[in-house]
Every structure is written in C-alpha cells, then in structure tokens.
C-alpha positions in Angstrom: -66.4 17.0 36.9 -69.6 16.6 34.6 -71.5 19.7 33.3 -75.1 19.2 33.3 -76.4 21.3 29.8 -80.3 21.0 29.9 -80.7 22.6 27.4 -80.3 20.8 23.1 -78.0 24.1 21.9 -75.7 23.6 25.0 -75.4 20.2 24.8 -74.5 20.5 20.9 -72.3 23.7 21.5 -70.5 21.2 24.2 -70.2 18.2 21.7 -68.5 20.9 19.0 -65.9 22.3 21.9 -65.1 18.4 22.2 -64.9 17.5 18.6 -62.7 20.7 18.3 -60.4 20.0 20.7 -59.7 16.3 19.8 -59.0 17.5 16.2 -56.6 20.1 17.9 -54.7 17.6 19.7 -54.6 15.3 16.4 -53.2 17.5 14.8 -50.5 19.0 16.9 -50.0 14.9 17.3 -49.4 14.8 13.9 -47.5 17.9 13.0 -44.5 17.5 15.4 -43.2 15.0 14.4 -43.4 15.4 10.8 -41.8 18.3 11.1 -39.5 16.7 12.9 -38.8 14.1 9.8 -39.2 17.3 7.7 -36.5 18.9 9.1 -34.0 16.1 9.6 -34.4 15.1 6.6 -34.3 18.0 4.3 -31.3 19.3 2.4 -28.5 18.0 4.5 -24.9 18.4 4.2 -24.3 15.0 3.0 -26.3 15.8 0.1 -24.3 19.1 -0.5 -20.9 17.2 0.1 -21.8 14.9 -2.9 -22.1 17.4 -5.5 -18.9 18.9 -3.7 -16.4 15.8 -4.1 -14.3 14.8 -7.3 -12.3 11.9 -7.0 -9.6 11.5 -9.4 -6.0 12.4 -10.5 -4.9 15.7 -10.3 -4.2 17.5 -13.7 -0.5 18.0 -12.4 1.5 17.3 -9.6 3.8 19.2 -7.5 7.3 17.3 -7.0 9.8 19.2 -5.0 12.8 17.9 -6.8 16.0 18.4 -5.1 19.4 18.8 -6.9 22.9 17.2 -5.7 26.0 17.9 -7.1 27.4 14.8 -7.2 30.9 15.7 -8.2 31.7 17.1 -5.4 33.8 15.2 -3.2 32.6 15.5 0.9 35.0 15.5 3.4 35.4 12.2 5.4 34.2 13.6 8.9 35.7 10.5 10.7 39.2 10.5 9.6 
C-alpha cells in the first residue's frame, strides 16, 4: 500500500524514513556476522594450548626398580 504525501516536506520526511531504514538493515546485515567471525575467531583455546605445551625430555625420570635376591634358592613347586 502507497502513501500519497502531497505535500514537498512529507514526501522528503518519507524519503529520509526510507534511507534510514535501508542503512538500518545494512548494518545489522553487516554486524552479525562479523561478529560472528569476531567471536569465533578471537582468543581460542588452541592459541592458549600453544603457549601451554613443551615437548621434550623430562629433567628426570621415575624408574621403579625392583630388587631380587638372587641367592636365594625357590622351592621347586612341581616336585
């Protein structure tokens, strides 16, 4: 439906509500989904995990050694 605006202040008070509202769609267009980028792309954990991760030998390492008395003589079990 068409509004009929007879009069030149109308007409450019009607032309400024259009220009307005295109520019308000445009950028809402816009923003979303840069901030969608934005905020997908900005400090994420594999970033963080980077700094977090050293690869190398350890300084020392921990050996459980076990200790057998070998002179000791075990009974035969099958005898």
């Amino acid at each position: 439906m068409k509004t009929i605006i007879s009069r030149k202040t109308g007409e450019a008070l009607e032309i400024a509500k259009q220009i307005l509202y295109s520019l308000q769609v445009l950028t809402v267009g816009l923003l979303i989904p840069f901030l969608f980028v934005f905020g997908i792309t900005y400090n994420t954990p594999k970033s963080l995990q980077q700094k977090e991760i050293n690869i190398g030998k350890p300084g020392h390492e921990n050996i459980d050694r076990t200790t057998m008395d070998i002179s000791k003589v075990l009974p035969d079990q099958n005898s």
